[in-house]
C-alpha positions as CSV (number, residue, x, y, z in Angstrom):
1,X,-23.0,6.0,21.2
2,X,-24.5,8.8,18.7
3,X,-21.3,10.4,19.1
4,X,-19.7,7.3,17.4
5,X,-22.3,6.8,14.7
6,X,-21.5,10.6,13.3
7,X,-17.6,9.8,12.6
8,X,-15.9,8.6,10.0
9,X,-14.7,5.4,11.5
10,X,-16.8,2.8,11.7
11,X,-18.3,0.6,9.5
12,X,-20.9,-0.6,12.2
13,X,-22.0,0.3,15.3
14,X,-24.5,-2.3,17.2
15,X,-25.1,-2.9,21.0
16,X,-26.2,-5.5,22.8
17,X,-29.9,-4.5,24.6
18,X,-30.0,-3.5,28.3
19,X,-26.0,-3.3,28.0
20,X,-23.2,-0.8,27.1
21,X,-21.5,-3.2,25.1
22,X,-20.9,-2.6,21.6
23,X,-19.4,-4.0,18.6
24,X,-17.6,-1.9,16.3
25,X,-15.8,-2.4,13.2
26,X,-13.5,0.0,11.3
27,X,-13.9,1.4,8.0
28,X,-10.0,1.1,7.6
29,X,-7.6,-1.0,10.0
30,X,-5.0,1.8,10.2
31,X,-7.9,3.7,12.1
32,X,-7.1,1.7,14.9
33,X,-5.2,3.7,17.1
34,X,-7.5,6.6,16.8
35,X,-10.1,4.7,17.1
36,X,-9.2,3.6,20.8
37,X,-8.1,7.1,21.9
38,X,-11.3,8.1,21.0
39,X,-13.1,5.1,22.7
40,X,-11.2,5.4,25.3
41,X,-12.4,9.4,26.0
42,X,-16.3,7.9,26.1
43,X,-17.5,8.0,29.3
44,X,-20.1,5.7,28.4
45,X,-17.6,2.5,27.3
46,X,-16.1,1.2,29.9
47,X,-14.4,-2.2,28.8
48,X,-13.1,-2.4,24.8
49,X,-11.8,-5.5,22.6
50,X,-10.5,-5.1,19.5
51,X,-10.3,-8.2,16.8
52,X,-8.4,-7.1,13.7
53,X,-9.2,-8.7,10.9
54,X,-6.3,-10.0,9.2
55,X,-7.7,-11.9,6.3
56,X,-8.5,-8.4,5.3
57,X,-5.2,-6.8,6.1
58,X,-3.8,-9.2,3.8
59,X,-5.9,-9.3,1.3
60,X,-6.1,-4.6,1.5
61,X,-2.0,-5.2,1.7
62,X,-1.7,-7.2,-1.7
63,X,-4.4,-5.5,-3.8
64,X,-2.3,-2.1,-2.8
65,X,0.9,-3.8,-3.8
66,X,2.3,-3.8,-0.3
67,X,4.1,-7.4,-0.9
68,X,6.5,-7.5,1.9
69,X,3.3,-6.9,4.1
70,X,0.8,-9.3,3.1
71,X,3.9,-11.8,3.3
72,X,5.5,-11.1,6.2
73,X,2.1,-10.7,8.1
74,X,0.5,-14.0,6.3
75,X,4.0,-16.0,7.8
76,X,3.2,-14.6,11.3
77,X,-0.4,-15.8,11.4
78,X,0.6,-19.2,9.7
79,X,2.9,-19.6,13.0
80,X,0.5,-18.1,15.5
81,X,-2.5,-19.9,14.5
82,X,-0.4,-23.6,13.1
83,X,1.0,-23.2,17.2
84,X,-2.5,-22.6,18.5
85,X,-4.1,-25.8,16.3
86,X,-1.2,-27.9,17.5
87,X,-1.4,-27.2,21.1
88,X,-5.4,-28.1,21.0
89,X,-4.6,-30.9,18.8
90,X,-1.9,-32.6,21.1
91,X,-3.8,-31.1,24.5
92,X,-3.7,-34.5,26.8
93,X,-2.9,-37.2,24.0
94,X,0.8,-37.1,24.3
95,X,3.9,-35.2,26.4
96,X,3.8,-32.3,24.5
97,X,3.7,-28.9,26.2
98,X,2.9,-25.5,25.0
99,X,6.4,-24.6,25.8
100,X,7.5,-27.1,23.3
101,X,5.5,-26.3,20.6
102,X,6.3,-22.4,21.3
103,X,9.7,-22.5,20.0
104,X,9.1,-24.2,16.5
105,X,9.8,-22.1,13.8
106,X,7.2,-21.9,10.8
107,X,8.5,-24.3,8.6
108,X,8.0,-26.8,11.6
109,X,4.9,-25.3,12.4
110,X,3.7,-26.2,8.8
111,X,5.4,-29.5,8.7
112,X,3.4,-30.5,12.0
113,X,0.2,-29.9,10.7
114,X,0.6,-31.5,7.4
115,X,2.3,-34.8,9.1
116,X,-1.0,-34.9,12.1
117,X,-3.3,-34.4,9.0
118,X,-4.4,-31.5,9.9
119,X,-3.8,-29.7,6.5
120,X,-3.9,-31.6,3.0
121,X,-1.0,-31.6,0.6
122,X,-2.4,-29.2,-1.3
123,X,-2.2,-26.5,1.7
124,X,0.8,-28.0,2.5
125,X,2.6,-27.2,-0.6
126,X,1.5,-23.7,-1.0
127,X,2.0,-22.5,3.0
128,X,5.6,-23.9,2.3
129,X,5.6,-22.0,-0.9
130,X,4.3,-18.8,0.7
131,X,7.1,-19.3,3.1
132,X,9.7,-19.6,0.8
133,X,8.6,-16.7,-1.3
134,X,8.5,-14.5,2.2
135,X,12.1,-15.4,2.2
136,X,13.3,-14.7,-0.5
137,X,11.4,-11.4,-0.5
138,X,13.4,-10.4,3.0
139,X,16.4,-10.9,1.4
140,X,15.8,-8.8,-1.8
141,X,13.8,-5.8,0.1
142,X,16.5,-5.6,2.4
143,X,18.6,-5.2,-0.7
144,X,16.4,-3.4,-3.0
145,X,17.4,-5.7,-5.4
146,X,13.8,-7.2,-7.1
147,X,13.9,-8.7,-10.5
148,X,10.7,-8.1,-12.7
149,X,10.9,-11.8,-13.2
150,X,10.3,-12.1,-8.9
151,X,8.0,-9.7,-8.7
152,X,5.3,-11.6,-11.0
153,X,6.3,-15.0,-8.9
154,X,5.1,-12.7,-5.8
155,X,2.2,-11.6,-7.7
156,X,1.4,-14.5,-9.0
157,X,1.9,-16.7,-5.7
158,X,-0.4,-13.9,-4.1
159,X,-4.0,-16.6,-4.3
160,X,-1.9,-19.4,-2.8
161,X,-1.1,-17.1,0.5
162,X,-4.7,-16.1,0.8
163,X,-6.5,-19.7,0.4
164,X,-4.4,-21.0,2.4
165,X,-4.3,-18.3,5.3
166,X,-8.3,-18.5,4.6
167,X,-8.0,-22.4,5.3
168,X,-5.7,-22.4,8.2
169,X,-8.6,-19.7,9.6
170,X,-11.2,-22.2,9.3
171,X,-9.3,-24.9,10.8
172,X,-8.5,-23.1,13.6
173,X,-12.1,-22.3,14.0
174,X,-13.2,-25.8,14.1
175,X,-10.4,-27.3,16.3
176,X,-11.2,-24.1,19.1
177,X,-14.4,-24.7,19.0
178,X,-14.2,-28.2,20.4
């Protein structure tokens, strides 16, 4: 474990006593690759998990400017975690499966939540926002074709992606831990 502590990568280093497990978190999420190689060469760690942090991601991708990003990866996490609410949510109350709720789309996703109260209006409206503004964005990266006038509705739409990815976190918390 000393090894560890003397390089460059991690933020912290703790173990559990009487164990070899330990906790580490990176100084930089791009580390991450390196930092498994390496983990994976210790003789001394046997078993690994790794939990990026996304919130972060998102939040590192739009203070560096990296738009696309933060909104693309933001729209991927509102359909991962939405799916993984609604399947706890629904889980014995009516006939539908997993399977089901797999192939929504995110607009669904978002609409589901909103229409089993499970997000306010407010959360709502800006998630459906956020998705419409990742749109839009695909379309004009993939034809280099960005207006100064759409770039400051990305910028400025930036807050309304974060609390409501930060919200969608914490309900997902409190329905898995149920």
């Amino acid at each position: 474990m000393e090894e560890l502590r003397k390089m460059d990568l991690f933020k912290t280093i703790s173990s559990a006593p009487m164990t070899n497990v330990l906790t580490l978190s990176l100084k930089d999420p791009t580390d991450l690759y390196k930092a498994v190689r390496i983990i994976k060469n210790n003789p001394s760690v046997t078993v690994y998990y790794t939990e990026p942090d996304y919130l972060k991601e998102v939040a590192d991708s739009i203070s560096s400017g990296k738009y696309f990003n933060a909104y693309t990866l933001c729209i991927s996490l509102y359909e991962s975690l939405g799916k993984k609410i609604l399947i706890k949510h629904f889980k014995g109350n009516i006939n539908l499966s997993s399977e089901k709720i797999d192939k929504l789309g995110v607009y669904s996703v978002i609409v589901m939540l909103y229409t089993q109260n499970l997000i306010q209006e407010g959360s709502f409206s800006e998630m459906v926002n956020v998705n419409n503004l990742r749109n839009d964005l695909i379309h004009k990266f993939m034809t280099s074709m960005m207006s100064e006038k759409f770039l400051k509705k990305i910028k400025t739409n930036s807050s309304k992606l974060t609390r409501s990815l930060e919200k969608l976190y914490e309900i997902h918390e409190g329905v898995t831990k149920k």
